[in-house]
C-alpha positions in Angstrom: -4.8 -31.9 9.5 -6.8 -29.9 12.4 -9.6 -27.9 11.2 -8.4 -25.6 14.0 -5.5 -24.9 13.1 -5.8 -22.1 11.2 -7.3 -20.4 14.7 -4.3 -21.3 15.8 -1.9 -19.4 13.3 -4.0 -16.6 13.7 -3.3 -16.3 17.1 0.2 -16.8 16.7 0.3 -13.9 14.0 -1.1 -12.2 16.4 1.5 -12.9 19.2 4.9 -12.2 16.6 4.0 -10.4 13.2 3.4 -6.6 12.8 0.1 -6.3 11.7 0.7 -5.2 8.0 -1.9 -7.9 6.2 -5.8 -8.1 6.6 -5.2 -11.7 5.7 -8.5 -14.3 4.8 -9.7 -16.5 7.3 -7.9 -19.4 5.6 -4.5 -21.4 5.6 -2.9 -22.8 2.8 -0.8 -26.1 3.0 -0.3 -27.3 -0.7 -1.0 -26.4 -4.3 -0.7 -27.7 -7.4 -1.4 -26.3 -10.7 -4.3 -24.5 -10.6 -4.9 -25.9 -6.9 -4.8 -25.0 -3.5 -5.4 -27.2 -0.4 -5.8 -26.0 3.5 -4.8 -26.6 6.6 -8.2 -28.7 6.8 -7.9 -30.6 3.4 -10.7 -28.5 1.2 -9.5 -27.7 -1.8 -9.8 -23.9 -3.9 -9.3 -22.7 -7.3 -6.8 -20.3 -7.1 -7.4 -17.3 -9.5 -4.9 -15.1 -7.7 -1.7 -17.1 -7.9 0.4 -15.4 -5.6 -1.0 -11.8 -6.9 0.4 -13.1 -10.4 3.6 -14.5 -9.6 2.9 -18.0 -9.9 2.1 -17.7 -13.6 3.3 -21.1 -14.4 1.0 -22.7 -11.2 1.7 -23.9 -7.7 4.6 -25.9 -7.9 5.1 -26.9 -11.4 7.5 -30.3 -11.4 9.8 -28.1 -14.0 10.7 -24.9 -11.9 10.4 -27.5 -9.1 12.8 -29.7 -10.4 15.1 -26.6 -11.4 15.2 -25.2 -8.1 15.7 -28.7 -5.9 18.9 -29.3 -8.4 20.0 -25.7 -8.1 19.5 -25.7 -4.3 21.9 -29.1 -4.4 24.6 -27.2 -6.0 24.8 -23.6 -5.0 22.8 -21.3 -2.6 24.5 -18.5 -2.8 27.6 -16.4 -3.0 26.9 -12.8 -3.3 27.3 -10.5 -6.5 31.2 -10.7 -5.5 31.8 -13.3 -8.0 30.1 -14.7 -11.3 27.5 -17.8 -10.8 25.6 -19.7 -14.1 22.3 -19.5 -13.6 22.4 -15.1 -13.2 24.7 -14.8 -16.6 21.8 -17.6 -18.8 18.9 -15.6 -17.6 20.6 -12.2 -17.8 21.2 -13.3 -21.8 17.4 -15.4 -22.1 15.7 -12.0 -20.7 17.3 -9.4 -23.1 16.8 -11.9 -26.2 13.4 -11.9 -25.3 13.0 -8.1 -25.0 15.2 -6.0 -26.3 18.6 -4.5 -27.0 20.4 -3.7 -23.7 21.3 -5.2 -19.9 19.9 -6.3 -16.7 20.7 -5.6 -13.2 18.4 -8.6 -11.0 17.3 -8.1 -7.6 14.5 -9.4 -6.2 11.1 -7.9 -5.7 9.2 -5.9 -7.9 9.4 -2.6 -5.6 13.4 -3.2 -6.0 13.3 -2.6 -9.8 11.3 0.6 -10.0 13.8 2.0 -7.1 16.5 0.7 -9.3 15.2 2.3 -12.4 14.2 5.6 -10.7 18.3 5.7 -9.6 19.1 5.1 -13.1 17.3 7.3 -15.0 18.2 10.0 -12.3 22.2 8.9 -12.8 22.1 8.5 -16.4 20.4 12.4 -16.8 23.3 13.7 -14.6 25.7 11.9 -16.7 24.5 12.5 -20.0 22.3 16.1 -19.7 21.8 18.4 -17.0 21.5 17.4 -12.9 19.0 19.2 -12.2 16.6 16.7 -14.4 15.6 14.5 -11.5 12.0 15.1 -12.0 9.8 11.7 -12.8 6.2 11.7 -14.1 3.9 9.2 -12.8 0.3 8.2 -13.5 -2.3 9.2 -10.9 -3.5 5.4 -9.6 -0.4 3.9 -10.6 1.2 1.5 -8.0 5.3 0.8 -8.3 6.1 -0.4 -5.3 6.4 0.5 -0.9 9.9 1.3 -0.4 9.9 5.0 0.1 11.1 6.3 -3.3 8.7 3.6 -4.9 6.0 4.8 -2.7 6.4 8.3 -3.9 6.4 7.4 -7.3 3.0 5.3 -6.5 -0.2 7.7 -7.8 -2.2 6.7 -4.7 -1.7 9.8 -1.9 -3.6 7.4 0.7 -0.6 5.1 0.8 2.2 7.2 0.8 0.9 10.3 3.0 1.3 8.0 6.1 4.9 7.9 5.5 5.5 11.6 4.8 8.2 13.2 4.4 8.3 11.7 0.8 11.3 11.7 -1.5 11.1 14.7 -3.5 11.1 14.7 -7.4 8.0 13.2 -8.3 5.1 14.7 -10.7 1.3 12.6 -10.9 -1.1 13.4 -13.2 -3.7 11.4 -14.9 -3.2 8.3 -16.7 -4.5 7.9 -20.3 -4.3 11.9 -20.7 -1.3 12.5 -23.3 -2.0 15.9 -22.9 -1.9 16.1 -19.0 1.3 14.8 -19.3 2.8 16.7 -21.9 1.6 20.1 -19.4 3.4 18.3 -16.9 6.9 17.9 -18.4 9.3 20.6 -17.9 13.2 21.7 -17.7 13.5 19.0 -14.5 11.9 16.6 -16.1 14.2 13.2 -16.6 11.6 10.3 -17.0 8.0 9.3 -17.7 7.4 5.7 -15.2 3.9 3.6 -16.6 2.6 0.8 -16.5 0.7 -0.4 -19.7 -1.9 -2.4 -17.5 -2.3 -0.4 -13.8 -2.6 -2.9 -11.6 -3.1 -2.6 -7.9 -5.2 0.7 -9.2 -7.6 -0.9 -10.8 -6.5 -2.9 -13.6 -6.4 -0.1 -16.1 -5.0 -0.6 -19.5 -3.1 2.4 -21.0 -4.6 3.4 -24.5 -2.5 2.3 -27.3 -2.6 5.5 -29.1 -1.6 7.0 -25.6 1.5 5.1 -25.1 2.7 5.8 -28.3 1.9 9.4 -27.9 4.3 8.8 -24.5 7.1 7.9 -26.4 6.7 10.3 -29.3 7.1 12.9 -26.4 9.7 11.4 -24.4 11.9 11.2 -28.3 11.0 14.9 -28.7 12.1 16.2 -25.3 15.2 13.9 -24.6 13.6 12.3 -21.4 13.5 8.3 -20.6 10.4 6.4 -20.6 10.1 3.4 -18.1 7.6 0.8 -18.3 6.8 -1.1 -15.2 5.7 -4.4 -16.1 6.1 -6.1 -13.0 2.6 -7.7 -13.0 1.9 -7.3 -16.7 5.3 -9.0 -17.6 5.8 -12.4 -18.1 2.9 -13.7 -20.4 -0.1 -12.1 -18.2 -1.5 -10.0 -21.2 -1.4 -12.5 -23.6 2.4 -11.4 -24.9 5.3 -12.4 -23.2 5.7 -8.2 -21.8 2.5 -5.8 -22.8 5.0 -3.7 -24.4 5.3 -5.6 -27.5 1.4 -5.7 -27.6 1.5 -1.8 -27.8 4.5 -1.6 -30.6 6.4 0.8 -28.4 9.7 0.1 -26.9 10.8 1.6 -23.3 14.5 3.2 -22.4 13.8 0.8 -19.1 11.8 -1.8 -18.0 11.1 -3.3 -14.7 10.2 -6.9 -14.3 9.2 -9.4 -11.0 5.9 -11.0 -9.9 6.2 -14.2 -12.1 9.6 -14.1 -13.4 10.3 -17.5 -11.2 7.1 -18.7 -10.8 6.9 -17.1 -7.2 10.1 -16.9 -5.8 11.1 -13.7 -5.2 13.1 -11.6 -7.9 13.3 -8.8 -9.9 14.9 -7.6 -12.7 16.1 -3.5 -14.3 16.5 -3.6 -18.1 17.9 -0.6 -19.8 19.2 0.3 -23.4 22.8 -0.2 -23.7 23.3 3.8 -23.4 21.3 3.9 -20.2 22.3 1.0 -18.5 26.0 2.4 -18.7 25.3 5.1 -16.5 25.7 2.8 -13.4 29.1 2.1 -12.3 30.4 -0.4 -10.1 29.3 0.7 -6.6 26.2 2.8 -8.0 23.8 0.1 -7.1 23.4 -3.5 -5.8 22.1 -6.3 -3.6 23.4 -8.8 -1.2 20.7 -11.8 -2.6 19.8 -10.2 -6.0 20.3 -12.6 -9.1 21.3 -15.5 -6.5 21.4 -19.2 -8.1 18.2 -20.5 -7.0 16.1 -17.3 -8.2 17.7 -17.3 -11.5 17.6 -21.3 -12.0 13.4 -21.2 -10.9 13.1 -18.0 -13.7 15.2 -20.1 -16.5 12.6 -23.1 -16.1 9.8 -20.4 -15.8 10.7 -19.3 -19.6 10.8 -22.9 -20.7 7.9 -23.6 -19.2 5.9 -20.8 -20.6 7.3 -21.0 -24.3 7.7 -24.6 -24.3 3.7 -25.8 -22.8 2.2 -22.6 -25.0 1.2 -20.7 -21.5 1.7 -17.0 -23.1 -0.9 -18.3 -25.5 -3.0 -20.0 -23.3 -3.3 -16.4 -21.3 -4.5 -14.6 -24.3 -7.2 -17.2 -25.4 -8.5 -18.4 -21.9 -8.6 -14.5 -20.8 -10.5 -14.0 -24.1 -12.9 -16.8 -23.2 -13.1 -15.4 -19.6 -13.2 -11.6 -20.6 -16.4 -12.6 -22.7 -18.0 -14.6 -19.6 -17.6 -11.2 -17.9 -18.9 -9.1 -20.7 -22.0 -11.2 -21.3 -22.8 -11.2 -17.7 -22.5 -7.2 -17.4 -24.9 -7.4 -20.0 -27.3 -9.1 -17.6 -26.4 -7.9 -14.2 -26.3 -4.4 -13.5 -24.7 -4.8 -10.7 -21.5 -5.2 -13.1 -20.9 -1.7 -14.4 -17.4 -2.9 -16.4 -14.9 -5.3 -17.6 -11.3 -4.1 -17.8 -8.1 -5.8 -18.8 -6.1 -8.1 -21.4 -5.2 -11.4 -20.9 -5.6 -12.8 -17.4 -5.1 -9.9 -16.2 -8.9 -9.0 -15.7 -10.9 -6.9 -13.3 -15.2 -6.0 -12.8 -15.5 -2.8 -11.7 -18.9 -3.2 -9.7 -21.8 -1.1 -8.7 -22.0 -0.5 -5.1 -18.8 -1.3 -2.3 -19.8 -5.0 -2.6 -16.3 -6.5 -3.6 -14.7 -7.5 -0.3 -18.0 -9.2 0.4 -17.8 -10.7 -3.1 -14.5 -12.1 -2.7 -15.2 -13.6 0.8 -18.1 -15.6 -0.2 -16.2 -17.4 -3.5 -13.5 -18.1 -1.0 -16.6 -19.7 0.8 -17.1 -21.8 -2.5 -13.7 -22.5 -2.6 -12.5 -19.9 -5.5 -9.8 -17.2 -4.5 -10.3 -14.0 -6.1 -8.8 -10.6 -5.1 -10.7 -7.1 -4.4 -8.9 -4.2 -5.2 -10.7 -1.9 -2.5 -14.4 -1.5 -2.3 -15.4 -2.0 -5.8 -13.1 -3.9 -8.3 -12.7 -7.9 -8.4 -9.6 -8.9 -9.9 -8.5 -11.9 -11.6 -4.8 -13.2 -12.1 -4.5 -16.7 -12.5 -2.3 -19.3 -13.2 -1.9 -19.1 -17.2 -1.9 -22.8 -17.1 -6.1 -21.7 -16.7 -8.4 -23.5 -18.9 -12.1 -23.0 -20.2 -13.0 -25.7 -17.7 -11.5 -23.3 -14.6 -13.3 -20.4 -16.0 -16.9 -21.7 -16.4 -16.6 -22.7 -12.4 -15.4 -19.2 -11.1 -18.2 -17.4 -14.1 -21.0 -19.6 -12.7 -19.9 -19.3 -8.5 -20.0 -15.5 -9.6 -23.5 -15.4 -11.4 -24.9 -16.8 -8.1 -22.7 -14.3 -6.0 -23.4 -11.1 -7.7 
């Protein structure tokens, strides 16, 4: 293809879309596994994959396969009727959890609103309405859909958008005892993520999360665990939950639950999840065949090739890359995360420039602001993948 095309998207962007993206002077035509290809034929290791969501690779034959049959069939119908596909992955994602039931939808930012409505519901169902109240972890990041957005521990994002929906509590994260000061009469529900992501790649403490729960058993509230980009065999366990031995009231789920189309998924206890009643919640496209056939391949594809093993021994191979070269550089101040989920936390505002001269070298790597590389790759990764991006980024840093 034309080297200039990309110039030529650009432009067009320019002409149509709302600026909403600082997007990276590249476009991408094709990918394959690990792969990705541009408009002018180079080709880049991707250790992004579609900010986590393509956990099983660019276009792997078996969710490719599942969604060309699918797409054959049935396209869609609405949530008016029962379809195949949403009932077999409703059933495969609570075997693979725990005890309860799933609404689907389809983006991440979807399921925290969800859960927010149903822990508010359930409270005014099952205790008192005025607990509404939901405690959040300052640096936490559920979503940009207004009620998500207030939730989000990140003022900067949100303060544009003022007035905020009301009902929302931050304080720090990994401080039981912040949060514990922080609960009161209102309170309904504590929302974490076990891994913050977009904040930093911050992994909660174990002895923290379990202090959560013990606290949310002792004053009656929910606990909901976002694991929208944690889920789905990033850490090195199919959710981080079961990593941390402690079991939330909900759970929200998206990113790479069908290998990057988009979907998203509630799950609640049985108790909780029968606070919504027909005509409490829904979505026009949520759950539709296609989705849920691409998500069913996704979990064979990660159970059946050993990819939620693969993530916990290539991001141990890869974590220790990073930690001996912190050792070296001091330019590389830490190393944070579990599986492939994985961030260095540098020493100066250096990472946007970082991350634009691997995508020079033809690696994709993601800054989280001014300071923080992340790296979420496809957990199809290998040691061979890993010894490229650790020796681009030894001549980088």
């Amino acid at each position: 293809m034309d080297s200039s095309l990309p110039e030529e998207w650009k432009a067009r962007e320019e002409a149509f879309m709302m600026r909403t993206y600082g997007r990276k002077p590249v476009m991408f035509v094709r990918g394959k596994g690990m792969r990705l290809w541009d408009a002018a034929g180079r080709e880049y290791l991707d250790f992004v994959s579609g900010l986590g969501s393509c956990v099983t690779g660019h276009c792997h034959p078996r969710v490719v396969e599942a969604i060309s049959v699918q797409a054959s069939e049935l396209l869609q119908v609405s949530n008016l009727y029962y379809t195949a596909p949403q009932l077999e992955l409703a059933e495969a994602i609570i075997a693979r959890t725990f005890s309860g039931k799933v609404f689907l939808c389809n983006s991440g930012t979807e399921a925290c609103e969800g859960a927010i409505k149903l822990a508010r519901k359930h409270m005014r169902e099952t205790s008192r309405p005025e607990r509404c109240e939901i405690v959040t972890a300052l640096r936490s990041f559920h979503g940009r859909t207004l009620g998500a957005l207030t939730a989000t521990g990140q003022p900067e994002k949100a303060e544009p958008f003022a007035p905020l929906v009301p009902g929302f509590v931050h304080v720090p994260f990994n401080d039981l005892e912040a949060l514990e000061e922080a609960l009161g009469e209102r309170t309904c529900a504590v929302m974490l993520e076990p891994i913050q992501g977009e904040g930093g790649v911050y992994p909660a403490d174990r002895a923290y999360l379990r202090g959560v729960r013990e606290l949310c058993d002792r004053e009656g509230i929910l606990l909901i665990l976002d694991e929208v980009q944690t889920g789905m065999g990033r850490t090195g366990s199919l959710f981080a939950f079961q990593q941390y031995g402690v079991e939330p009231d909900i759970m929200t789920v998206a990113k790479g639950l069908a290998s990057g189309l988009p979907i998203g998924a509630v799950l609640a206890r049985e108790e909780v999840a029968a606070s919504f009643k027909p005509g409490d919640h829904g979505s026009t496209f949520g759950g539709g065949p296609v989705p849920c056939a691409a998500a069913l391949a996704t979990l064979k594809v990660l159970e059946e090739e050993g990819l939620v093993e693969n993530a916990a021994s290539t991001g141990a191979y890869l974590q220790d890359g990073l930690q001996e070269m912190a050792s070296r550089k001091k330019v590389v101040a830490e190393v944070r995360g579990r599986g492939l989920m994985l961030a260095v936390q540098l020493e100066g505002e250096m990472a946007e420039e970082a991350a634009a001269s691997a995508l020079e070298r033809g690696l994709v790597i993601n800054n989280i602001g001014k300071d923080v590389l992340r790296f979420l790759p496809p957990l199809l990764a290998g040691p061979a993948e890993v010894d490229a991006l650790l020796e681009a980024l030894e001549d980088i840093l």
